[in-house]
C-alpha positions in Angstrom: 2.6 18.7 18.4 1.5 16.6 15.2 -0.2 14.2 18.1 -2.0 17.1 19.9 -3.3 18.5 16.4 -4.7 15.1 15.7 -6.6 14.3 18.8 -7.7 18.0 19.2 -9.3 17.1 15.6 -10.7 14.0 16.4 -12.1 15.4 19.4 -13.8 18.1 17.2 -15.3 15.9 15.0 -16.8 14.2 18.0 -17.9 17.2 19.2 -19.7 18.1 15.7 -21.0 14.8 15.4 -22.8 14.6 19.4 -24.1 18.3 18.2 -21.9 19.8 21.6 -20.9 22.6 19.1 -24.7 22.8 17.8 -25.8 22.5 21.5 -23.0 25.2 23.2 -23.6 27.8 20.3 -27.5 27.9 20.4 -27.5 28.1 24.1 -25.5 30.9 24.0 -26.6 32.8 21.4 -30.1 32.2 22.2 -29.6 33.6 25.7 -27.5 36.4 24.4 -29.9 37.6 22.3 -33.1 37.4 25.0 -30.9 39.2 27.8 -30.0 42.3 25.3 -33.2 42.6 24.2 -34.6 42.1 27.7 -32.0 45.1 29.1 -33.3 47.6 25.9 -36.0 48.9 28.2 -34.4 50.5 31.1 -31.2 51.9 29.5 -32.3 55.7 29.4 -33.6 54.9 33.0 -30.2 53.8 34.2 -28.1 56.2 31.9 -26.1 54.2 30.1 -25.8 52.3 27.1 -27.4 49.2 25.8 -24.6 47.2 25.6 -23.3 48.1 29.5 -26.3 46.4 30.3 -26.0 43.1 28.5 -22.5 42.5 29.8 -24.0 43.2 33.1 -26.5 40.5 32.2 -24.6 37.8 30.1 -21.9 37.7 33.5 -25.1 36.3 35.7 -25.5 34.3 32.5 -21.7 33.0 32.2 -21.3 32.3 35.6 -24.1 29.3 35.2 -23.6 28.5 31.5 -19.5 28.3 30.9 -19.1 25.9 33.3 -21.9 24.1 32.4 -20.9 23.6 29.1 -17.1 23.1 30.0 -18.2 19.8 32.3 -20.6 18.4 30.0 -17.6 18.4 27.1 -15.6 17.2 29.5 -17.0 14.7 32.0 -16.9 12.4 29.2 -13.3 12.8 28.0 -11.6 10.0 29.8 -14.3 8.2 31.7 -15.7 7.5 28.3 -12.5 6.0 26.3 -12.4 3.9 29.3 -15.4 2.5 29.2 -15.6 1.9 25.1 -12.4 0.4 25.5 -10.2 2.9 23.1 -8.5 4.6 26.2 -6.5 1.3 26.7 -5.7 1.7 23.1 -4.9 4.7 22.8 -2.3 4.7 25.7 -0.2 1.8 24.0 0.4 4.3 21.2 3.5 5.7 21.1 1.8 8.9 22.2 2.3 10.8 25.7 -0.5 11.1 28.1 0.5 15.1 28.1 -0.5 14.9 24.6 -3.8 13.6 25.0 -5.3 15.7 27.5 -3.4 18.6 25.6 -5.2 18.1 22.9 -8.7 16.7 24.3 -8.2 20.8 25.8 -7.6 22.6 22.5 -10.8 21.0 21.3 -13.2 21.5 23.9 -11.9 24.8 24.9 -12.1 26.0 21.3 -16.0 24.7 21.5 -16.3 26.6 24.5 -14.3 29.5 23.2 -16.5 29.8 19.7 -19.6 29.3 21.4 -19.2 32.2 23.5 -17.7 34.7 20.6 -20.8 34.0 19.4 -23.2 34.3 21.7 -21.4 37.6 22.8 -20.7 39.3 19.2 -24.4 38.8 18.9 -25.2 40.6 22.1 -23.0 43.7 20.7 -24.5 43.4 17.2 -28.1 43.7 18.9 -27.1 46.8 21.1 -25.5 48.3 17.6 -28.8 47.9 15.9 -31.6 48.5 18.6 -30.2 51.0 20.4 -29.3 54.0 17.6 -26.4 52.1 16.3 -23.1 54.1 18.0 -25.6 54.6 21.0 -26.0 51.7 21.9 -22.2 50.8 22.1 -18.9 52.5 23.6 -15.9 51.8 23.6 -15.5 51.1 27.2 -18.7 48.7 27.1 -17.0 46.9 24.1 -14.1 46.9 26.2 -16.2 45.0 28.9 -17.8 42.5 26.8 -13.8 41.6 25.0 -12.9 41.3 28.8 -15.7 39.3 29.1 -15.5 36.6 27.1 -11.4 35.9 27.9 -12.4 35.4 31.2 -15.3 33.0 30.4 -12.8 31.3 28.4 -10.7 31.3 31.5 -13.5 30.2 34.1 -14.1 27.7 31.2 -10.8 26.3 31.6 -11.3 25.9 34.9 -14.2 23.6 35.1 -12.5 21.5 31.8 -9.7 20.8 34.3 -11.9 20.0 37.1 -14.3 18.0 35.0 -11.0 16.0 33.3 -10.4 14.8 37.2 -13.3 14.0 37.7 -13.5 11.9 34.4 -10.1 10.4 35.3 -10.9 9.1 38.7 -14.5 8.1 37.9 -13.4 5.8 34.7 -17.0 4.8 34.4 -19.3 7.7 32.5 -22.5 7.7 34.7 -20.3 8.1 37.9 -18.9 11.3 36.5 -21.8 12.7 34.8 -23.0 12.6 38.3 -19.8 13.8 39.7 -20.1 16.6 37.1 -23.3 17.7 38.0 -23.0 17.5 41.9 -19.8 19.7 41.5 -21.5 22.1 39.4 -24.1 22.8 41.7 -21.2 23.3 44.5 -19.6 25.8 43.1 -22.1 27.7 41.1 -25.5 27.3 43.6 -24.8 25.8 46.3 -21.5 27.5 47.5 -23.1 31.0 47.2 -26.3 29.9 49.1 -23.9 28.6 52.3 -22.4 32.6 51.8 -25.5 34.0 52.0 -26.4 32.2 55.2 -23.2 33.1 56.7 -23.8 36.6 55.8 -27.3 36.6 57.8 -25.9 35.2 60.6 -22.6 37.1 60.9 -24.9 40.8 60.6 -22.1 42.3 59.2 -19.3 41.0 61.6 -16.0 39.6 61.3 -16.7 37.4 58.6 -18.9 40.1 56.3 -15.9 42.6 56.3 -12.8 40.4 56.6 -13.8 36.6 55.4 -16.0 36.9 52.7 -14.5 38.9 50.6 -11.7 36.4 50.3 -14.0 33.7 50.1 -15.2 35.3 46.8 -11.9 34.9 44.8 -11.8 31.2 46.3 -14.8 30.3 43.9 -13.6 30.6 40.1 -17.2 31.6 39.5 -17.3 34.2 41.9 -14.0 35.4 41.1 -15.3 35.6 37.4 -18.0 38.0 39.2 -15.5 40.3 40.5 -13.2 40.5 37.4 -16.6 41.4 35.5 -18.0 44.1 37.5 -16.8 47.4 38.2 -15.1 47.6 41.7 -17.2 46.5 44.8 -20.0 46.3 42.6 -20.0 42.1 42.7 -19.6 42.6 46.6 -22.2 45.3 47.1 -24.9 43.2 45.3 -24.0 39.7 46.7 -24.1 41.2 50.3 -25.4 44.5 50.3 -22.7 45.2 52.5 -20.5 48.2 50.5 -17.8 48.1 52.9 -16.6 44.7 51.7 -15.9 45.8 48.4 -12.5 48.0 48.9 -10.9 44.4 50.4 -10.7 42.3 47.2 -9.6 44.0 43.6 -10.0 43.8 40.4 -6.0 42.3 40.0 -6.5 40.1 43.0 -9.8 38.2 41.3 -7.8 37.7 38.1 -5.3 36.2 39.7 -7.6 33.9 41.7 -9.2 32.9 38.5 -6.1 32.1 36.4 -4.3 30.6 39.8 -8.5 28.5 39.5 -7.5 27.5 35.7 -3.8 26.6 35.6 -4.3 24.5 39.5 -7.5 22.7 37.3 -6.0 21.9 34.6 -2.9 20.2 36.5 -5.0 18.3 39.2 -6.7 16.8 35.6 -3.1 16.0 34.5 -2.3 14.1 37.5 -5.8 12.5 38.3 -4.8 10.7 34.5 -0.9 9.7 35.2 -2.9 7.8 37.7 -4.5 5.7 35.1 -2.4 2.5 34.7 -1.8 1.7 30.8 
């Protein structure tokens, strides 16, 4: 544990010194703060309160920016010792490879993890203060935006393990910034733009009500979604189609997205055993 502690601190420091931290908190709390704001207009309209609707907003907002941030601390990780030379050294140590990628982990998921606390305690603080203080927040919004950020954390998690493959196989850094960036757009643009499609050509057949539902929960990002919103909701609004919803559950996306995390995080593990010493 003494080695995990160290690298996770080293890693920190190098996070703090390439402004990630600076970079991941700003972003955050910037776009935190514009989305409550933005959603202070319509809340009498809608009937609830302020804060319902920022957690409605900041998960669109998530879904793009945790992963985002997760592959840009991580694409680097390994691809990047590599190339400066210190992975070579740093495997001679008498230190286990579990150890290293444990605590690259604990530091960039604590980045991720602080960055978000942030950016979402400022989103409640705002809804507090603009909307009549105890009006603007409830206790089963606050409950939402909690739930909200362990599963960023989660979805975050995900994309670290994906992006520590990636870094692992590319061993050069501009090959897996590319990598990064290509597998970002898969799975957070590009893979519900080829739904979409199917959805127009399907006209709600076979596919609307039995396929895509389940191809939801096979996307971290979209499982995210689903955990985030109140049943069928995520469904209803990505399809229009309200009979979808009752076929994928709130337990079922959960799973998905932990089952998305833990199944990163070991293809990362193996992708660096492969690395010869």
């Amino acid at each position: 544990m003494r080695a995990v502690f160290a690298i996770a601190g080293a890693e920190l420091k190098i996070a703090l010194r390439n402004f990630w931290v600076a970079l991941a908190v700003g972003l955050t709390a910037l776009f935190a703060a514009v989305l409550t704001f933005a959603g202070s207009g319509p809340t009498g309209t809608l009937g609830v309160d302020l804060l319902t609707v920022a957690v409605a907003s900041l998960t669109t907002l998530t879904v793009y920016l945790a992963p985002l941030i997760a592959l840009l601390l991580a694409f680097d990780a390994i691809a990047g010792e590599a190339d400066r030379g210190t992975l070579a050294l740093m495997l001679s140590y008498p230190v286990s490879r579990f150890a290293i990628l444990a605590g690259k982990l604990s530091a960039h998921l604590s980045v991720l993890a602080f960055a978000l606390a942030i950016g979402f305690s400022l989103a409640g603080i705002m809804a507090w203060g603009i909307d009549g203080k105890a009006g603007g927040v409830s206790e089963t919004s606050l409950y939402a935006l909690l739930r909200l950020w362990w599963t960023a954390v989660l979805l975050g998690a995900a994309f670290l393990g994906l992006g520590y493959a990636i870094s692992s196989l590319a061993r050069q850094p501009g090959v897996a910034a590319g990598l990064a960036i290509g597998l970002w757009l898969v799975f957070v643009v590009l893979y519900d733009l080829g739904m979409l499609g199917a959805l127009v050509v399907d006209n709600g057949g076979f596919f609307t009500r039995q396929v895509f539902p389940w191809m939801l929960v096979g996307n971290p990002a979209d499982a995210f979604r689903v955990v985030n919103m109140p049943t069928g909701e995520a469904v209803a609004l990505a399809s229009g189609v309200g009979g979808a919803s009752k076929a994928v559950s709130h337990v079922v996306a959960l799973a998905a997205l932990v089952t998305w995390s833990f199944g990163a995080l070991g293809l990362s593990w193996a992708a660096f055993r492969r690395i010869e010493s």
